[in-house]
C-alpha positions in Angstrom: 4.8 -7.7 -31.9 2.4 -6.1 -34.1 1.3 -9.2 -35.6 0.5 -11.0 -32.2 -1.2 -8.0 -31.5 -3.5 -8.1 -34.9 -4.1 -12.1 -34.1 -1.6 -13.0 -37.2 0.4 -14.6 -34.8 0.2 -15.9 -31.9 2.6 -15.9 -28.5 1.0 -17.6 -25.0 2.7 -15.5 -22.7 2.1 -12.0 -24.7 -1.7 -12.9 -25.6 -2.2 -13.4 -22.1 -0.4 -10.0 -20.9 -2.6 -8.3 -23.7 -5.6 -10.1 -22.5 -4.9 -8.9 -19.1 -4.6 -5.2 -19.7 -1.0 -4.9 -20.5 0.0 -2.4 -23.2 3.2 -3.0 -25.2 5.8 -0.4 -25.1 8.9 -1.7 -27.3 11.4 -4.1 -27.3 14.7 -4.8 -25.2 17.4 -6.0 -27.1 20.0 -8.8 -25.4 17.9 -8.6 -22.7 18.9 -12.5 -22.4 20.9 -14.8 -23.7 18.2 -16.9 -26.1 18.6 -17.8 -29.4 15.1 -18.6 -29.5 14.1 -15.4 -28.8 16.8 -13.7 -30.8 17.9 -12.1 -27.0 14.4 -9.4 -27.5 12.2 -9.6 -24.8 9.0 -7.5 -25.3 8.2 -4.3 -22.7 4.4 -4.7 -21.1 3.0 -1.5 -19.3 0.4 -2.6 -16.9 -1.4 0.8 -16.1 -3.1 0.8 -12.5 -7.0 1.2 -12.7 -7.0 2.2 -8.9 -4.8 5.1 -9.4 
């Protein structure tokens, strides 16, 4: 994730998230079954501005 996040990579759905004010957390492993994905799935805080 650190390399979508220094623009060496790039990912739709996470540059979107990031571009929207999500901050990464970690990764979930087998968090579904997808070889693509190797079963990862990335965790995105979205902290509330309004709190």
């Amino acid at each position: 994730m650190t390399s979508i996040i220094k623009g060496e990579m790039k990912d739709p759905v996470i540059t979107f998230l990031l571009r929207c004010g999500r901050v990464p957390l970690g990764v979930s492993t087998n968090y579904l079954d997808d070889e693509e994905s190797c079963n990862l799935a990335a965790i995105m805080e979205w902290r509330n501005p309004f709190k």
